[in-house]
C-alpha positions in Angstrom: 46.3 25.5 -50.2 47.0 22.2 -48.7 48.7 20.8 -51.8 50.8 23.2 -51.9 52.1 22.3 -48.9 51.8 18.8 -49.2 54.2 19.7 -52.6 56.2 22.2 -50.4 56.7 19.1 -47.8 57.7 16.9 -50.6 60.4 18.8 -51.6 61.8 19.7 -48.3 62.0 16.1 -47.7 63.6 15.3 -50.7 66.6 18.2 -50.0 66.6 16.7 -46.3 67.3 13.1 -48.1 70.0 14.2 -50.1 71.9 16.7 -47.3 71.6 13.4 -45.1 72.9 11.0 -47.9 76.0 13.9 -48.0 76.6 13.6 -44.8 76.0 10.2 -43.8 77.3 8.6 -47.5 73.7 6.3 -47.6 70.7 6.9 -47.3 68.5 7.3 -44.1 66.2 3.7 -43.4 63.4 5.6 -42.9 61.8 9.2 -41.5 62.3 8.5 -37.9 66.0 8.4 -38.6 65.7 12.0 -40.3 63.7 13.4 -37.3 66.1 11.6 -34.5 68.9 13.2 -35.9 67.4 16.4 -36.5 67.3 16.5 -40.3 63.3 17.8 -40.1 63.8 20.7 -37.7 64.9 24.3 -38.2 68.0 25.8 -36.3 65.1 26.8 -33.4 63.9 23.3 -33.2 60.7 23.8 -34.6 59.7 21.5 -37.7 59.8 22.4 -41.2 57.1 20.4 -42.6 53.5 21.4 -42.7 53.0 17.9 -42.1 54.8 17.8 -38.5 52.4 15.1 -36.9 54.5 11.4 -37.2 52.7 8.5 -36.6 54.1 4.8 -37.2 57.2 6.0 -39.1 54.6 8.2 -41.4 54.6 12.1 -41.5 50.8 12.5 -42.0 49.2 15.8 -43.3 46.9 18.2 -42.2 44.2 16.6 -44.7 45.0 13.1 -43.2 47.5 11.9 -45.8 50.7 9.4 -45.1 53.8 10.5 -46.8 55.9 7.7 -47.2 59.4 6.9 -47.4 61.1 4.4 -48.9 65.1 3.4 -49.8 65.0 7.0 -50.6 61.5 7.4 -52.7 59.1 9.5 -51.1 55.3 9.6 -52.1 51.7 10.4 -50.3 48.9 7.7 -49.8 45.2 8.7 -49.2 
């Protein structure tokens, strides 16, 4: 069940990437710059990743994973 939504996570993020690169023309310098402008939450404020706890510019997830961004690559570390 977590991988899925560590998979589920992955993929929002990607979407969130691209609808900020529309709307911005680049791409964000990292995921506190997607969460400070909103780009993580739903239209109630509430976040959309499983993985909702940030730490040290990391989105870590419920099994204690990073997931990592990176000029516009995303990927998980142990």
């Amino acid at each position: 069940m977590i991988e899925n939504l560590v998979k589920m996570d992955l993929n929002n993020i990607k979407f969130v990437i691209k609808l900020y690169q529309i709307k911005y023309g680049k791409l964000p310098d990292n995921l506190l710059e997607l969460k400070k402008k909103g780009f993580l939450l739903d239209e109630n404020g509430n976040p959309i990743l499983a993985a909702s706890k940030f730490e040290n510019n990391k989105l870590i997830t419920k099994d204690g994973r990073k997931i990592l961004y990176d000029n516009g690559t995303i990927f998980i570390t142990n």
